[in-house]
C-alpha positions in Angstrom: 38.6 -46.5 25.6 38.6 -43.8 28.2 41.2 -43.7 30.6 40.1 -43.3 34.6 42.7 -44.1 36.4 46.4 -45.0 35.8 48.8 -45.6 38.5 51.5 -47.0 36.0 51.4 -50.6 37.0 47.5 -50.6 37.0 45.0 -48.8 34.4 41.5 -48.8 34.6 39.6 -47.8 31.7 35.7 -47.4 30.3 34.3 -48.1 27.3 32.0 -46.2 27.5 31.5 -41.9 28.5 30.8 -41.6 32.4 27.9 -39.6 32.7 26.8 -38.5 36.4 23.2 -37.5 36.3 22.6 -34.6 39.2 19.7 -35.4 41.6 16.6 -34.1 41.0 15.6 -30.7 42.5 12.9 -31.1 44.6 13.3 -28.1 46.8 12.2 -24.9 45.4 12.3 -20.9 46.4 8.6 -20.0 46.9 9.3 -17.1 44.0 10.2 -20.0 41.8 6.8 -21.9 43.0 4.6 -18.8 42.2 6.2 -18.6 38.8 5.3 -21.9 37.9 1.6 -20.4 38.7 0.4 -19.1 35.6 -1.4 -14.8 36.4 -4.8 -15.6 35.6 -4.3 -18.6 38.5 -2.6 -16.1 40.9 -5.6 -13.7 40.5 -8.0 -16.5 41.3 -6.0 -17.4 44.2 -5.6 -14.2 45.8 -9.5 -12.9 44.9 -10.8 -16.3 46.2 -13.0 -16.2 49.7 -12.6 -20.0 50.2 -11.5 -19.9 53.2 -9.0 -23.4 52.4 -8.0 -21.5 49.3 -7.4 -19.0 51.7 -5.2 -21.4 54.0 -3.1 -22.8 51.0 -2.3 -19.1 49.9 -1.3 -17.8 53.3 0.7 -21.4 53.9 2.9 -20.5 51.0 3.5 -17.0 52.3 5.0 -18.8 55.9 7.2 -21.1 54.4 10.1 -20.2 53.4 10.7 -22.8 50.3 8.7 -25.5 48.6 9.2 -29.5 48.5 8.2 -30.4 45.7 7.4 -33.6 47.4 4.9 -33.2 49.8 1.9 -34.7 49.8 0.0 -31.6 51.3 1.3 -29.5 48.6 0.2 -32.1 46.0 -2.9 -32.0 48.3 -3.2 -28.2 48.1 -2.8 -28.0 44.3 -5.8 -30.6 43.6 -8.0 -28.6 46.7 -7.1 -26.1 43.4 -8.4 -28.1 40.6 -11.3 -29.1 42.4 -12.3 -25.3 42.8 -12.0 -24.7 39.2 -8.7 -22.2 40.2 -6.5 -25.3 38.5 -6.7 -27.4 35.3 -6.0 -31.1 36.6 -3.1 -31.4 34.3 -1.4 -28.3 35.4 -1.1 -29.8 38.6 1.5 -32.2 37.3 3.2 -29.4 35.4 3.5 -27.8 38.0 5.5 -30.4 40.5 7.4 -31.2 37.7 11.3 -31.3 39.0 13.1 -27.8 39.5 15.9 -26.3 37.8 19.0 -24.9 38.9 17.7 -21.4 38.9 14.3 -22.3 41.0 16.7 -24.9 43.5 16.3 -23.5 47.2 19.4 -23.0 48.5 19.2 -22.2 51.8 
């Protein structure tokens, strides 16, 4: 048994470990979202004369992080796949929760 809390006339204990699970990072720096990009898919992006291709790229140079979460970045990443810049399973890699190191902390 693990002990919580004891007051000397009360106790509460566990059974069992507490475990607190962090929330998911779903915010990320933009450096950390270009990492996740592999340099063959960067070249592609930055050579490409689509003009949405074109969009997406300058869209990421404006914000100032990534969420992980939104739809017209999930959007933006299968615009990729459909242009043959992307793999279709690298865009689920690639919103795959962030780490401590890639969290924006702004």
């Amino acid at each position: 048994m693990n002990i919580i809390s004891d007051s000397g006339k009360h106790k509460i204990e566990s059974a069992g470990t507490l475990q607190v699970t962090p929330p998911a990072i779903r915010h990320i720096s933009k450096r950390a979202f270009r990492n996740r990009l592999t340099q063959p898919e960067r070249t592609l992006i930055r050579k490409s004369t689509d003009d949405i291709v074109i969009d997406i790229k300058e869209e990421l140079e404006m914000t100032t992080y990534v969420d992980l979460d939104m739809p017209s970045n999930t959007d933006a990443l299968n615009y990729l796949v459909s242009v043959g810049i992307l793999l279709a399973p690298r865009v689920a890699e690639i919103l795959v929760d962030g780490t401590v190191e890639e969290e924006f902390k702004g």
